[in-house]
N, CA, C and O atoms as CSV, one atom per row, in Angstrom:
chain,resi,resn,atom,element,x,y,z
A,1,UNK,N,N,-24.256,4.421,-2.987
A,1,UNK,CA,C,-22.960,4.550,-3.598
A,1,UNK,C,C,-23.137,4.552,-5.113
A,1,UNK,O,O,-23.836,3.674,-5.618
A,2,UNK,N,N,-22.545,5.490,-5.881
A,2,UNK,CA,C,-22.412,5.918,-7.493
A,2,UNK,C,C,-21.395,4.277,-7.550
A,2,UNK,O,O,-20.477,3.898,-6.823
A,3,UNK,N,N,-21.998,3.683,-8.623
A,3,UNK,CA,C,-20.505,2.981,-9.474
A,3,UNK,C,C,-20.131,3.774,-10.709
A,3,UNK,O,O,-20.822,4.559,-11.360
A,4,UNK,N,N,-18.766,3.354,-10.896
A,4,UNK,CA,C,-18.279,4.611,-11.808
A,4,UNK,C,C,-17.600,3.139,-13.096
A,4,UNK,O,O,-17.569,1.994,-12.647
A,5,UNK,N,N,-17.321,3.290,-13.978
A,5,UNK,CA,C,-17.014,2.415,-14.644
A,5,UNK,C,C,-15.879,2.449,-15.329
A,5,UNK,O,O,-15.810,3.267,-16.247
A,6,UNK,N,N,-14.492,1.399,-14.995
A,6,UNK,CA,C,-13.408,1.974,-15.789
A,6,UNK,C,C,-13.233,0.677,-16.829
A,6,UNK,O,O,-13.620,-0.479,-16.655
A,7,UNK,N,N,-12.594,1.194,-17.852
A,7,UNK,CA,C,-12.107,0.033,-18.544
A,7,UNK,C,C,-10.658,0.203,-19.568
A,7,UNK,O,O,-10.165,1.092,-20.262
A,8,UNK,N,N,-10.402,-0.904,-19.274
A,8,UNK,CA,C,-8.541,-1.191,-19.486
A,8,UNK,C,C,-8.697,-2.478,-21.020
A,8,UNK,O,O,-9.585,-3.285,-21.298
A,9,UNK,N,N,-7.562,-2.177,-21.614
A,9,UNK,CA,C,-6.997,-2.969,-23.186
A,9,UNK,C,C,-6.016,-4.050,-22.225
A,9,UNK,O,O,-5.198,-3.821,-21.335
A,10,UNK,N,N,-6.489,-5.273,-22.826
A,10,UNK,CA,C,-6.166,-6.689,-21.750
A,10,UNK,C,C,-5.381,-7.370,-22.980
A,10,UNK,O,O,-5.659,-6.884,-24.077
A,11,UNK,N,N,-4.435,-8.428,-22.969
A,11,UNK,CA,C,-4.055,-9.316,-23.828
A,11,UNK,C,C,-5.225,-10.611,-23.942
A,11,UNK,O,O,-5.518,-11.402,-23.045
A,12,UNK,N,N,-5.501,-10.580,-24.636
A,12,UNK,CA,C,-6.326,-12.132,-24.582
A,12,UNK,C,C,-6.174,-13.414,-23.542
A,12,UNK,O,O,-7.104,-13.887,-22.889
A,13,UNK,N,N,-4.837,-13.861,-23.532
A,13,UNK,CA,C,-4.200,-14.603,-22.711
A,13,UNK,C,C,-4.282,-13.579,-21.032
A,13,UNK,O,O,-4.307,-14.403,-20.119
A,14,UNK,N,N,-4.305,-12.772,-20.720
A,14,UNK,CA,C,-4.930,-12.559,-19.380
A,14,UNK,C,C,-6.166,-12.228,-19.140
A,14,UNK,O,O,-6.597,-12.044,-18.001
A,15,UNK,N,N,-6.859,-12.122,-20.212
A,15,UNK,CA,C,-8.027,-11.638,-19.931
A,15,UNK,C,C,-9.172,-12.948,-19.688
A,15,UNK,O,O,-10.254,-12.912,-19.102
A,16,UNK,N,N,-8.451,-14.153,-20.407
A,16,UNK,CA,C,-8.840,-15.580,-20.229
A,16,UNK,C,C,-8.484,-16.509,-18.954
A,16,UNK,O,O,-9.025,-17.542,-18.559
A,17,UNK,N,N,-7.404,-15.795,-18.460
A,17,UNK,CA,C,-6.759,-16.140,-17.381
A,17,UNK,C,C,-7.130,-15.680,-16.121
A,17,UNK,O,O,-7.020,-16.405,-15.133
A,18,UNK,N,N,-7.533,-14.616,-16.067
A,18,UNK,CA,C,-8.497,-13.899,-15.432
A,18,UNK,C,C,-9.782,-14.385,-15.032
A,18,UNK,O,O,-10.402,-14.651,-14.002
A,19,UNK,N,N,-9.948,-14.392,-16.482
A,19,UNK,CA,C,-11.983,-15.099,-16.437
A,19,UNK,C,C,-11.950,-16.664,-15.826
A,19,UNK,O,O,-12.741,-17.131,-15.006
A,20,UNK,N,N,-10.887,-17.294,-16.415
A,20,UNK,CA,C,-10.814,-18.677,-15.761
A,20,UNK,C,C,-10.373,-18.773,-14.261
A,20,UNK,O,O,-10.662,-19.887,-13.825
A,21,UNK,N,N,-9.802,-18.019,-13.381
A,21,UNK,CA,C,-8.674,-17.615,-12.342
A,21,UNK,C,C,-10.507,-17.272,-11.569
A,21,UNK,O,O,-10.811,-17.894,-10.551
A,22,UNK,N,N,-11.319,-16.476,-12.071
A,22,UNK,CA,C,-12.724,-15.878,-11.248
A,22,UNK,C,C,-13.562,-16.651,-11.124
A,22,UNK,O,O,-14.203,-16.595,-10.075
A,23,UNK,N,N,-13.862,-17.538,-11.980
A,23,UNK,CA,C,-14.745,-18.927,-12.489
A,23,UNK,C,C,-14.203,-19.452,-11.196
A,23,UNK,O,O,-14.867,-19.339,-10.165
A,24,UNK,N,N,-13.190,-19.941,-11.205
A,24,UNK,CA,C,-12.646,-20.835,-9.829
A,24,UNK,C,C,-12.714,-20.560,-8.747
A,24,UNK,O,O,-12.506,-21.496,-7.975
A,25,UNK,N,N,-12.993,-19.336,-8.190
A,25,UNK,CA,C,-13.077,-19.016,-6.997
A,25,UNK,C,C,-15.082,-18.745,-6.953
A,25,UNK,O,O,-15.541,-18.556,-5.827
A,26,UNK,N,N,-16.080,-18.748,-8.134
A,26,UNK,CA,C,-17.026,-18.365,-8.077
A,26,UNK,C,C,-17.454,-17.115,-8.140
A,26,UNK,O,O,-18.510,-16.801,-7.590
A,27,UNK,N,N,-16.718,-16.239,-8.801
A,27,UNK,CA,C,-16.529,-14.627,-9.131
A,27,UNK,C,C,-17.365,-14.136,-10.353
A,27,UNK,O,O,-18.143,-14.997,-10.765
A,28,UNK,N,N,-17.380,-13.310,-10.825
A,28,UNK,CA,C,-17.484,-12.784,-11.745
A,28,UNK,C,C,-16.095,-11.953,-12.416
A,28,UNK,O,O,-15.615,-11.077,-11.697
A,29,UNK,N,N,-15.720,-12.096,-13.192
A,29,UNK,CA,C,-14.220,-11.251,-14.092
A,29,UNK,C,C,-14.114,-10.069,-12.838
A,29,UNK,O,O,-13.304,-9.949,-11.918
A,30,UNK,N,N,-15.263,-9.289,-13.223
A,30,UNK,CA,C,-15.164,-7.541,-12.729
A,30,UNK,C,C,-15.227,-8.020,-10.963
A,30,UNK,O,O,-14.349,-7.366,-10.399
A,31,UNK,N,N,-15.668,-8.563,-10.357
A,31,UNK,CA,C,-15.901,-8.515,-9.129
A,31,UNK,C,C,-14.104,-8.978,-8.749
A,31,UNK,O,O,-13.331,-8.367,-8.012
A,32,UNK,N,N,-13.893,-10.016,-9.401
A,32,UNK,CA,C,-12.351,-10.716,-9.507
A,32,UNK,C,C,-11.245,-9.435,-9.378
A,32,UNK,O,O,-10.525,-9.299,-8.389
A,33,UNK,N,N,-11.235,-8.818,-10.164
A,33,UNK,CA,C,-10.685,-7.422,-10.461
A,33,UNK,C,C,-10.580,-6.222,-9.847
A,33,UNK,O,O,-9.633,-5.440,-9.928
A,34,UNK,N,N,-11.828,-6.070,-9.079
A,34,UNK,CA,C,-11.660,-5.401,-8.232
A,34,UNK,C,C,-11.472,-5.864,-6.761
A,34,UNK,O,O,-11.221,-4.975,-5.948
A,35,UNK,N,N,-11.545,-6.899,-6.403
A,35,UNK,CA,C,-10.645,-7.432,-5.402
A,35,UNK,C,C,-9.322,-7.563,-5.646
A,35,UNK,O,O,-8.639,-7.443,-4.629
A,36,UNK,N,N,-8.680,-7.784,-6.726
A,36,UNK,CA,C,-7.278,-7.739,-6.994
A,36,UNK,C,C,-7.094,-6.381,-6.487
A,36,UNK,O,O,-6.641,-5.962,-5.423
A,37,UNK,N,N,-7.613,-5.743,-7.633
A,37,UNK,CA,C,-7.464,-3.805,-7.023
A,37,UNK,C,C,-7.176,-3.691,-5.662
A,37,UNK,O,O,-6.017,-3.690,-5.247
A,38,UNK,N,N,-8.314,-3.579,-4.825
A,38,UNK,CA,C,-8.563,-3.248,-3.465
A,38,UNK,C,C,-7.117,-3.979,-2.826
A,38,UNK,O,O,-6.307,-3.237,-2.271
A,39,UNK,N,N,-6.943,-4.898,-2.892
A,39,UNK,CA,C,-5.568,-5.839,-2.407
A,39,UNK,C,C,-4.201,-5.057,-3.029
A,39,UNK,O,O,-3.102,-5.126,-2.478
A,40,UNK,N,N,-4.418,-4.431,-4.059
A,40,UNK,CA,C,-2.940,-3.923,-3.892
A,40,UNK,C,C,-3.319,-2.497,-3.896
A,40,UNK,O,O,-2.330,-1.772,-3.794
A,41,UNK,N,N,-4.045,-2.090,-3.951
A,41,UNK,CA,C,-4.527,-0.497,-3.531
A,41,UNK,C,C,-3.758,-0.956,-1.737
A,41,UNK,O,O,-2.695,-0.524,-1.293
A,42,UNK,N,N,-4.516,-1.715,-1.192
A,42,UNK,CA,C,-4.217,-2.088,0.353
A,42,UNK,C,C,-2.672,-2.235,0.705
A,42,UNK,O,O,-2.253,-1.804,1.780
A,43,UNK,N,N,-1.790,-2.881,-0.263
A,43,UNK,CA,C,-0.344,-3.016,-0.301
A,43,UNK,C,C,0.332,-2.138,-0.290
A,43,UNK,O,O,1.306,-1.923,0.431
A,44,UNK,N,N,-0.365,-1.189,-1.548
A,44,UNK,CA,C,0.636,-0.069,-1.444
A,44,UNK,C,C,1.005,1.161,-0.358
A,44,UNK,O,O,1.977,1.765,0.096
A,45,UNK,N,N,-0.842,1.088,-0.239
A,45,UNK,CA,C,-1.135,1.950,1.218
A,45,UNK,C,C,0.200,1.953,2.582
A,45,UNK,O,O,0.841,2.756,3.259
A,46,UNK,N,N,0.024,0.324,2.357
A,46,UNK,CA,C,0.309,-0.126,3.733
A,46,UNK,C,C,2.369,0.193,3.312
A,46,UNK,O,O,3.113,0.394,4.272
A,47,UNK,N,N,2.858,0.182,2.105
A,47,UNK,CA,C,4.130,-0.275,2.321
A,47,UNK,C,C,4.490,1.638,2.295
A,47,UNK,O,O,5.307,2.143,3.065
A,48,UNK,N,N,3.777,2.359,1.369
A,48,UNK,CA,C,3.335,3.810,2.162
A,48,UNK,C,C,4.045,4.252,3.417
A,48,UNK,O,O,5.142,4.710,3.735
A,49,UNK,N,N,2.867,3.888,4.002
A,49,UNK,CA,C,2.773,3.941,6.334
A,49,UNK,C,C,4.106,3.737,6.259
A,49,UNK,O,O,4.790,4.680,6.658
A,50,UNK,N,N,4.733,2.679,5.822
A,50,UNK,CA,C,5.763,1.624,6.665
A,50,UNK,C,C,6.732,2.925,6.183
A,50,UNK,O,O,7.266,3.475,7.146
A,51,UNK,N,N,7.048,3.505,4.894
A,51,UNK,CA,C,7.753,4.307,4.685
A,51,UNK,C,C,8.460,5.335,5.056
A,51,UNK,O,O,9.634,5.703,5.086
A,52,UNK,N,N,7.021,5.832,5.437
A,52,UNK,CA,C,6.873,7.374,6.184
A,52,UNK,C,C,7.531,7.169,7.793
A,52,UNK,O,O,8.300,7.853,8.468
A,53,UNK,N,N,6.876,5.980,8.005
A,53,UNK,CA,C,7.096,5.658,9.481
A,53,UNK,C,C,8.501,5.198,9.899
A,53,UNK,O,O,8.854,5.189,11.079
A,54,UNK,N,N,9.196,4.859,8.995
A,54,UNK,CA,C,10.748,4.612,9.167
A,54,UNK,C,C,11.663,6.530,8.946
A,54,UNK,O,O,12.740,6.947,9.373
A,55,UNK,N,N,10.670,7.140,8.182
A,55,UNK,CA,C,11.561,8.198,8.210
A,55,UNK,C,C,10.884,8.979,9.137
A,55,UNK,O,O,11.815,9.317,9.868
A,56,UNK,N,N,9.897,9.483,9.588
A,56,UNK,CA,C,9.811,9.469,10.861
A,56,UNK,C,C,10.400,8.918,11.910
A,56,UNK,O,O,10.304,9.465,13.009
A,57,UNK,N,N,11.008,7.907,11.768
A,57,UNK,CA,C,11.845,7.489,13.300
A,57,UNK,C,C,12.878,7.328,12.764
A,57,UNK,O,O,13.172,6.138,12.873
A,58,UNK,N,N,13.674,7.907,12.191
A,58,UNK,CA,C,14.925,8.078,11.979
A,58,UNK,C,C,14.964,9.727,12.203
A,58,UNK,O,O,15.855,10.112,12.961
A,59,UNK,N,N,14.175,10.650,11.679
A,59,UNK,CA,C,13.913,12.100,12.027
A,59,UNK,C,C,13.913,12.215,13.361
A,59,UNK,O,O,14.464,13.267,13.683
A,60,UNK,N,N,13.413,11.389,14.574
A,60,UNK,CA,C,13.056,11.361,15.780
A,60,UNK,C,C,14.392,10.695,16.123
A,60,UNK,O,O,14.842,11.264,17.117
A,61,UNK,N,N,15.163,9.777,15.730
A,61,UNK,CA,C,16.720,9.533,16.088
A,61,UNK,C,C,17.129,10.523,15.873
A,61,UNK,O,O,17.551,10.982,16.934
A,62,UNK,N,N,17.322,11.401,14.836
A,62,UNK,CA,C,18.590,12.261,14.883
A,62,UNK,C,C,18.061,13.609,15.538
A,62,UNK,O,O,18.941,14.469,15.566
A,63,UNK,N,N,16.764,14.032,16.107
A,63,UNK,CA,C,16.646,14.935,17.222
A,63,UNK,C,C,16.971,14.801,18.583
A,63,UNK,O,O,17.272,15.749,19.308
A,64,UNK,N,N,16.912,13.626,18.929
A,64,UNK,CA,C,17.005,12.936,20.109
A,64,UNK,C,C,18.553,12.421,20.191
A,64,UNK,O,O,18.870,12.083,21.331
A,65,UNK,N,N,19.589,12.293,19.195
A,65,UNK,CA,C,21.474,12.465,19.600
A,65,UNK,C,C,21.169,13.817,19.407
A,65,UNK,O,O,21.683,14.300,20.416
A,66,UNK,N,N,20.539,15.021,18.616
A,66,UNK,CA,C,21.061,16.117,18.845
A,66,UNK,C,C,20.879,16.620,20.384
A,66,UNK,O,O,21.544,17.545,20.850
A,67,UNK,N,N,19.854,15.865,21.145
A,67,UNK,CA,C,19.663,16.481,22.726
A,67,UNK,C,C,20.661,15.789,23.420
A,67,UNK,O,O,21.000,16.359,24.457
A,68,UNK,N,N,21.160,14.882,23.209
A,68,UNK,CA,C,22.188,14.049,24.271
A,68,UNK,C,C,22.943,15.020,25.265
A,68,UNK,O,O,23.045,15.197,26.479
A,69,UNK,N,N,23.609,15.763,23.599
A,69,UNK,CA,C,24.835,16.556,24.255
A,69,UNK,C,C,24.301,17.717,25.395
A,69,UNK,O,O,24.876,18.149,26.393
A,70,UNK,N,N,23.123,17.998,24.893
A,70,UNK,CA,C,22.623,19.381,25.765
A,70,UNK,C,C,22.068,18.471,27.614
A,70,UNK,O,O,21.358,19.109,28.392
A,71,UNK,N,N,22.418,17.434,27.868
A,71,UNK,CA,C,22.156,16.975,29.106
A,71,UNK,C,C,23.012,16.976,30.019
A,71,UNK,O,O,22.700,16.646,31.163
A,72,UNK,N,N,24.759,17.499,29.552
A,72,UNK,CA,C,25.570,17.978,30.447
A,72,UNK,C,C,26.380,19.059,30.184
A,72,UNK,O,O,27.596,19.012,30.367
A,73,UNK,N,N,25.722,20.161,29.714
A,73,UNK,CA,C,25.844,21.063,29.587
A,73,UNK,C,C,25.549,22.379,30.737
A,73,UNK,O,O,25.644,23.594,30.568
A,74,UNK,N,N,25.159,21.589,31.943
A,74,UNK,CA,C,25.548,22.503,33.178
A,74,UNK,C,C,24.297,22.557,34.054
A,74,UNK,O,O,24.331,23.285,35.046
A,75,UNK,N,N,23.146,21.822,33.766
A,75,UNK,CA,C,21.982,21.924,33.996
A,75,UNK,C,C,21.713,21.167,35.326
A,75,UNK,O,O,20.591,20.662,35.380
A,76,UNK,N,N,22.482,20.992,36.371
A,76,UNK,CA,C,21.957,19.826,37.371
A,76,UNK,C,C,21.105,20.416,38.244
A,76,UNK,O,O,20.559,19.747,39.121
């Protein structure tokens, strides 16, 4: 795997907060950071799905009253 390297302009006060916040768990800053990443990369993904998947089944409700009516429409 290539690592690719990005870098971001931090306030002091998070960037200390950060480093102290990684220290505590036994991290390194960057390793800290990109687990934050990955975790809301993962959030967004997921609230995404949930999105799509509600309008998808609301698309699939309103095909399914449009068939209602066609079930007594003479077909027995």
């Amino acid at each position: 795997m290539h690592a690719a390297t990005l870098s971001f302009r931090a306030g002091e006060d998070f960037a200390e907060q950060t480093r102290s916040l990684a220290q505590g768990l036994g991290l390194k800053s960057s390793d800290y950071i990109r687990q934050a990443v990955e975790e809301k990369n993962a959030q967004v993904m997921a609230q995404r799905i949930a999105a799509l998947s509600k309008e998808l089944a609301a698309d699939h409700l309103s095909f399914n009253e449009s068939l209602e009516g066609a079930l007594a429409d003479g077909l027995d």
